[in-house]
N, C-alpha and C positions, 0 to 999 in steps of 0.2 A: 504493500500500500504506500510505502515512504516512496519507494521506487517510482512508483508510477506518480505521485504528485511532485517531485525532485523532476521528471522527466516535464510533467505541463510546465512548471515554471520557468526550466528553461524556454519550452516551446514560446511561452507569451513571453519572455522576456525579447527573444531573437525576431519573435511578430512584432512587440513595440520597437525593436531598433530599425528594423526595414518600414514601417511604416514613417520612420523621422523623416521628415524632409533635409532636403540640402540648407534651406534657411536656416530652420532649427538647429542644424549642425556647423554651420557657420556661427549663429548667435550662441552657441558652446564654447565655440572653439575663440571669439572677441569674449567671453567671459572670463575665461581662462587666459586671454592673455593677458588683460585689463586688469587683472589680481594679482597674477604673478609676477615676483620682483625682475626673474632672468625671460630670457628670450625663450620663446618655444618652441617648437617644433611649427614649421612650416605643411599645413597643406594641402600640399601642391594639386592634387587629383578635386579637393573637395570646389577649389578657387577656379578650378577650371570648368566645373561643372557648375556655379553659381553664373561664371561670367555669358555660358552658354544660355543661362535661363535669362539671362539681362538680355542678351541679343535677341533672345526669342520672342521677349516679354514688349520690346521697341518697337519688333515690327510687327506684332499682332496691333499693336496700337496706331501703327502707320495702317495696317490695313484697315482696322476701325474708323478712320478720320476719311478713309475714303470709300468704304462704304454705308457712311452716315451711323452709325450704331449708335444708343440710346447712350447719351452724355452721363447717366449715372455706370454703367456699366465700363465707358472708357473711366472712368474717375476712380472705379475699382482696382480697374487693372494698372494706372498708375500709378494710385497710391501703393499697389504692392510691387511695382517695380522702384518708387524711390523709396521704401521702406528695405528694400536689399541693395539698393544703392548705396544705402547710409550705411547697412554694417558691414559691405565691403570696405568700402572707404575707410569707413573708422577704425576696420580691422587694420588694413593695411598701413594706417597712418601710426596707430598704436605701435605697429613694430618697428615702420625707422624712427621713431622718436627714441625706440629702445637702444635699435643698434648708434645712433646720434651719442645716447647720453655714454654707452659704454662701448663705442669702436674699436677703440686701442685695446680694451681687456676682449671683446670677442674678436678681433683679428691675428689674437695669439693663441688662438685655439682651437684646436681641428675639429674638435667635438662642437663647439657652438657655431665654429662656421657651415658645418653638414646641416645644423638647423634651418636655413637660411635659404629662401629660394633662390634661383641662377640671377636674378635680376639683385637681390638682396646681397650677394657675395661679391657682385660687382661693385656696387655701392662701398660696401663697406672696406674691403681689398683687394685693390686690383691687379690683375696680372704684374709681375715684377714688380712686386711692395716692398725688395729689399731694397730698395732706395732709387733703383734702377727705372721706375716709370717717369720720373719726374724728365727721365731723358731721351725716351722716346716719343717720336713727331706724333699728333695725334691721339697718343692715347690718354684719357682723362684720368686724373688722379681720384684717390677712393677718399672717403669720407676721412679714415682716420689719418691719411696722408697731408689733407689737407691742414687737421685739426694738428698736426705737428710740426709739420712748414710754419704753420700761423703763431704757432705758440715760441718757434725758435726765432723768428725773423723779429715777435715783438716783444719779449720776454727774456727767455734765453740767452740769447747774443750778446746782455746788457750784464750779465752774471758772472762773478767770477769764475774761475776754472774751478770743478768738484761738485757747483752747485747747477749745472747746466745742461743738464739731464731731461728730458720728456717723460720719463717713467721713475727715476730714484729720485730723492731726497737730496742724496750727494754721495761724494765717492764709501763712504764710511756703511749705506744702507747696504743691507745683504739681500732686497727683492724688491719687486717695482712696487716703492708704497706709495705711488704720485696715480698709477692707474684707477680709474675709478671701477669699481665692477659693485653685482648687485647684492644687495645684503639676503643672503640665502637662509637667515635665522628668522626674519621678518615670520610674526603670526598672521592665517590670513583664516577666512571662512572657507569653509566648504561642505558639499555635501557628499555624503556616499551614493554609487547608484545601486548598489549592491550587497550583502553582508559579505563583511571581510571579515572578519572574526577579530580575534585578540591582534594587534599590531602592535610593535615594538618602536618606540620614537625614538630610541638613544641606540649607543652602540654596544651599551654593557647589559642592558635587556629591565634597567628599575625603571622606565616609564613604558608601560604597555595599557593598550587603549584600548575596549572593544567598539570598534566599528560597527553599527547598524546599518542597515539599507532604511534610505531614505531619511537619515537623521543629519544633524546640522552641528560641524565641530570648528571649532578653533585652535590649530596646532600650526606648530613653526612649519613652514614649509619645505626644510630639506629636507624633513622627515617624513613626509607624502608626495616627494618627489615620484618617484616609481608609481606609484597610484595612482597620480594624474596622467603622467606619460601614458600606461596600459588603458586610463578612460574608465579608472573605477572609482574615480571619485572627482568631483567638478567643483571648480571653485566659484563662488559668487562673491 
């Protein structure tokens, strides 16, 4: 009997996920970035199948404008095409604000720059960032290029030797404590989608939490890092 009721709730749980739309899973995916202090995962498949419903969504409504259709009915349809307008946008403006504020800490590292869509990697590091772009005809310098050009040309330059660094303190610092990067202990909300059972927040195992499905917690977030990633638990 456990068996067979373990098997329907999977069944309606995998019916409620194919039933989500792509907006709903957009407006997830701007909740979760919108919360989270570091950058997240790019994606790529969901952005490209929203941008397809926007294209779709324009010219049902070109068609409508020319075959006369009832004004409340086109008013439908645009309000839900610039209601996914807005949380593309906002999605996407949300993430270069992130990669803006922390360039220099994500373009030293392989794992956040895999986050990052092709257009987003460009941005932020471009081909030949060891110094070498700045010297090729044509190609435009990446975001944190810029931000270190600018910082040495009006700042830097004017410093003594030891103190003249983009990334250290001075010659004395043993890591870059000048990078800014994001505070990964920050408490944020979130919800579970699913029971997760007993979960372990530290690394020596004295804070463990039992996760409910469908309840509402406040924990630091490197500690449900992995939970958000897999989609078992959404932050608001």
């Amino acid at each position: 009997m456990s068996s067979w009721n373990d098997d329907e709730d999977l069944a309606s749980a995998s019916a409620a996920e194919a039933a989500t739309t792509d907006v709903e899973l957009l407006k997830r995916a701007w909740r979760n970035e919108k919360a989270a202090p570091e950058i997240l995962r790019f994606d790529s498949p969901l952005v490209s199948r929203v941008r397809e419903q926007i294209q779709l969504l324009e010219e049902t409504l070109d068609d409508f404008s020319d075959s006369g259709v009832d004004d409340l009915v086109v008013s439908l349809y645009q309000m839900d095409l610039d209601r996914t307008l807005f949380l593309l946008r906002s999605y996407l403006r949300l993430r270069l604000q992130k990669i803006e504020k922390y360039a220099m800490h994500i373009a030293r590292s392989d794992d956040l720059l895999s986050r990052l869509s092709q257009q987003e990697r460009r941005f932020t590091k471009s081909p030949g960032s060891d110094g070498s772009a700045f010297l090729v005809v044509g190609l435009v310098p990446s975001c944190s290029e810029i931000m270190e050009k600018h910082l040495e040309q009006s700042v830097l330059s004017k410093l003594p030797y030891g103190y003249d660094s983009v990334t250290r303190q001075s010659l004395s610092s043993t890591e870059d404590d000048m990078v800014p990067e994001p505070q990964l202990d920050t408490f944020v909300f979130c919800k579970t989608k699913s029971d997760v059972g007993a979960f372990q927040l530290d690394d020596i195992g004295e804070e463990v939490v039992d996760l409910v499905a469908d309840d509402l917690y406040v924990l630091r977030y490197k500690s449900i890092k992995g939970l958000i990633e897999s989609g078992r638990i959404d932050l608001i």
